[in-house]
N, C-alpha and C positions, 0 to 999 in steps of 0.2 A: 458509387458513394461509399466512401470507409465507414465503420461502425468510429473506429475512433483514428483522431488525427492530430499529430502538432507538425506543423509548417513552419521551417525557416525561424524555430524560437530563437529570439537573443535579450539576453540580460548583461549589463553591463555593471562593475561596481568600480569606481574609480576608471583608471586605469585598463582595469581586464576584465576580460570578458568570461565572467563566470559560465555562463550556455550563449555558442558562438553558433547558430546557422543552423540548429538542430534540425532533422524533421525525421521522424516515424510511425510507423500506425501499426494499432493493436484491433486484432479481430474478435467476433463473439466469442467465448467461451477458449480467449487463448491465452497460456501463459508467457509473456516476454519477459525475460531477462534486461535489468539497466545496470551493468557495471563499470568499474573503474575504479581507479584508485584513491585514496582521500581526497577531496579537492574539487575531484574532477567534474564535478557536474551534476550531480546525480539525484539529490535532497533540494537543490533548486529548480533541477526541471520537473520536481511534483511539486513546488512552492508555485512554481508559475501558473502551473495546470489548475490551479484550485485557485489561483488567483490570491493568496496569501501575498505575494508579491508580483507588483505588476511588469509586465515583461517590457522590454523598448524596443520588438519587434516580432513579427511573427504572427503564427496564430495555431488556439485550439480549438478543432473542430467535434464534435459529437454528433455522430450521424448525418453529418454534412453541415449542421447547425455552429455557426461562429458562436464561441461561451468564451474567447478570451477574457473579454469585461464583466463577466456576470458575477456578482455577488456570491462569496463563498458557501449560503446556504441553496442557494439557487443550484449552481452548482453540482450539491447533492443531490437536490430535489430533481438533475435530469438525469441520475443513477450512475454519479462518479464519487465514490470515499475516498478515505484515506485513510490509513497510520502514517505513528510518526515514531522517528528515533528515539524519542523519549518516553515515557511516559505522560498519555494529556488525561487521566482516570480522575475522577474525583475522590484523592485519596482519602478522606474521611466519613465516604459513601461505602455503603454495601457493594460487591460486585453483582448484585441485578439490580440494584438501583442505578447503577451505571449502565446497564445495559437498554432498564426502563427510558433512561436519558435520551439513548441511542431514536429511540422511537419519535418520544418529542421532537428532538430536531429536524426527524424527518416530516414532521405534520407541522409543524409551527417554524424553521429554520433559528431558533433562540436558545441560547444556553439560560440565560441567567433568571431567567422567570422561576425555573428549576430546580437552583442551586440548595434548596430547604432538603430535609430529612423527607423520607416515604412513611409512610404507613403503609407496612404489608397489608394490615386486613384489608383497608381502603383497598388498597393497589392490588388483591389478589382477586379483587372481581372484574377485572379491568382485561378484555382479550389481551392488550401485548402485552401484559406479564408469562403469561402463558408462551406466548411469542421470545420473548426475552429468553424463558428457561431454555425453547428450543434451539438458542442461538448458543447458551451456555455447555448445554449437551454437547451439540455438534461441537465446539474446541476442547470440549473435556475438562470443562469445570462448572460441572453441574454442581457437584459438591461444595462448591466452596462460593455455592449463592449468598451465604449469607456472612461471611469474611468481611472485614474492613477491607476496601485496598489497600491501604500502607502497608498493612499484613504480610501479604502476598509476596512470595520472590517474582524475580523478575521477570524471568518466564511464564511463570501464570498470568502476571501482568500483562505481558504481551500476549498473550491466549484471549485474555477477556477483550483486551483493547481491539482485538479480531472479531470478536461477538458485537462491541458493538458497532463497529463499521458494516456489519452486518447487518443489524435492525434498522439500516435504513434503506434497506434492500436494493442493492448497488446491482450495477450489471457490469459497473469497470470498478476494481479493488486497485488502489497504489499501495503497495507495501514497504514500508520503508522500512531494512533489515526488521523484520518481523521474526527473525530467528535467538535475534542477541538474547544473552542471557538464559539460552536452552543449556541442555547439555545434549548429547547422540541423539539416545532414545527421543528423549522430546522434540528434537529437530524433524527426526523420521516419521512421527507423528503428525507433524504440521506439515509436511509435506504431501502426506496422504491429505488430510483436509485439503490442500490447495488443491489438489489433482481432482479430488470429490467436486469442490466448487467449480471446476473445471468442466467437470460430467453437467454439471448443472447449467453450463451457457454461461459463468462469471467468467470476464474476462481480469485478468489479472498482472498489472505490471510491477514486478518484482525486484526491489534493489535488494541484494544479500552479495556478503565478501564470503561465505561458504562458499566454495566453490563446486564441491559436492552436491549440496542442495539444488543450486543454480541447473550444471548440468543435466541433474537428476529430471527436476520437474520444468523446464522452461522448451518451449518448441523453438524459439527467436529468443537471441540475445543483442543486444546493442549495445558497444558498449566505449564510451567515452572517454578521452582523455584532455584535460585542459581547455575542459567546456565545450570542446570538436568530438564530435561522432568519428571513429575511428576503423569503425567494423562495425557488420550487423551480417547474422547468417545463424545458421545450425549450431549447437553446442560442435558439433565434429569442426564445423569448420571454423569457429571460433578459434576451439584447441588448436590447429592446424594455422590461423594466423600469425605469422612474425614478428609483425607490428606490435598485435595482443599481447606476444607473448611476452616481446621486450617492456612494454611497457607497464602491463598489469600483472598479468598471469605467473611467470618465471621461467626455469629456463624446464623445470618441472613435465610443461606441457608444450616446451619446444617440441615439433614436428621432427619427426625420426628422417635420417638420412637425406 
C-alpha cells in the first residue's frame, strides 16, 4: 500500500486535456519533483488532489484510502496542504493571525467564521499561538509576527503562507513554486527547511521552475509535458533524458556525447 497515490488522473477542459493519464506516488518523508513547462500540467494536478477541481477520471489515493471526492477541508484534516502560486494570506491580518487561521481550519475545516481581527491578549493564552510562533520560527519570520501581510514582500509572503500549511500539521506538503519572489540566499534557505521537514517524515511534492533548487533538494522528479507524464527518475537521470531535455529543460542539460 503506497503512503500517497494518484492513478490514471485525467482532466479535461474543452477540447484538451489539461492532466491526461497521469499516475505517481510519493513516499513518507520524500521530496518529488513536478515539473514542466507553462501549461503543462502542473497547478492542475494539485487543483485536482485537493479536489478544488474535480477530475473526470482517475483516482487519489492516501494510504490506500480513495479521497478523490472528499471535501477540501476533509482533505486536510487526513494530512494533505497545500500552497498556492499566489498569495491566499489574509492581507489585512497580522502574519500570526494568519498563521493562528492555519490551526482553525485544521480543528473546524472553515475559513469564514474567522475572518474578524485577533486580540493578542485573548489569543496569547491560547496553546496554538505558541504553536503558531513555532511555525513562524522554523521559516524565519518570527520577527515579523506582527506585520500586516500586504506589508510583506513576496517572499516573506511565501515563507509565512509555508507556516501556515504547516499548522495543520500535514504529512504530504503540495508546494506550488514556493520559491517565487525569493532571491539566492532566500531560496538556499527554503531549501534547507524542506530538507529539515524532510528529516521530519513530511513528505513533500514540489513544483518550482528553479532548476537548481529542484535538483538540489528532490530525490524523484516527474515531470510533465501537455498534461502527459513524460519522465519520472533521479535528478541525474532526468538531466540525462532527451525527451526532458528537448522539451523543458534546454539544450543546457543535454547529455554529453
Amino acid at each position: 500500500m503506497s503512503f500517497f497515490e494518484v492513478k490514471r488522473l485525467r482532466k479535461r477542459f474543452g477540447g484538451l486535456y489539461a492532466v491526461d493519464d497521469l499516475s505517481f506516488s510519493v513516499n513518507p518523508g520524500e521530496v518529488v519533483g513536478l515539473i514542466g513547462p507553462n501549461g503543462s500540467g502542473k497547478t492542475t494536478t494539485i487543483n485536482l488532489i485537493t479536489n478544488t477541481i474535480r477530475p473526470d477520471g482517475g483516482e487519489v489515493l492516501s494510504k490506500g484510502e480513495n479521497i478523490t471526492r472528499l471535501k477540501t477541508h476533509l482533505i486536510v484534516k487526513k494530512g494533505i496542504t497545500r500552497t498556492y502560486q499566489l498569495s491566499t494570506l489574509f492581507m489585512d491580518m497580522t502574519v500570526l493571525e494568519n498563521v493562528v487561521l492555519g490551526f482553525h481550519v485544521q480543528r473546524r475545516g472553515l475559513w469564514k467564521p474567522f475572518r474578524g481581527r485577533f486580540s493578542h491578549t485573548k489569543e496569547s493564552k491560547k496553546p496554538f499561538v505558541r504553536k503558531a510562533m513555532e511555525m513562524l520560527e522554523f521559516v524565519g519570520a518570527g520577527e515579523l509576527r506582527n506585520e500586516v501581510a500586504k506589508n510583506l514582500p513576496h517572499g516573506n509572503q511565501r515563507c509565512v503562507a509555508l507556516a501556515v500549511a504547516l499548522a495543520s500539521n500535514p504529512q504530504l506538503i503540495l508546494l506550488d513554486e514556493p520559491m517565487s519572489g525569493m532571491n539566492e540566499k532566500e531560496r538556499d534557505a527554503m531549501v534547507q527547511r524542506l530538507l529539515e521537514l524532510k528529516r521530519k517524515g513530511i513528505a513533500i511534492l514540489l513544483i518550482e521552475h528553479d532548476m537548481r533548487v529542484v535538483m538540489g533538494a528532490c530525490e524523484r522528479i516527474v515531470v510533465l509535458n501537455f498534461g502527459k507524464k513524460i519522465a519520472e527518475g533521479s535528478p541525474k537521470e532526468i538531466q540525462s533524458n532527451r525527451e526532458v531535455v528537448r522539451a523543458y529543460l534546454g539544450e543546457a542539460y543535454a547529455p554529453k556525447g
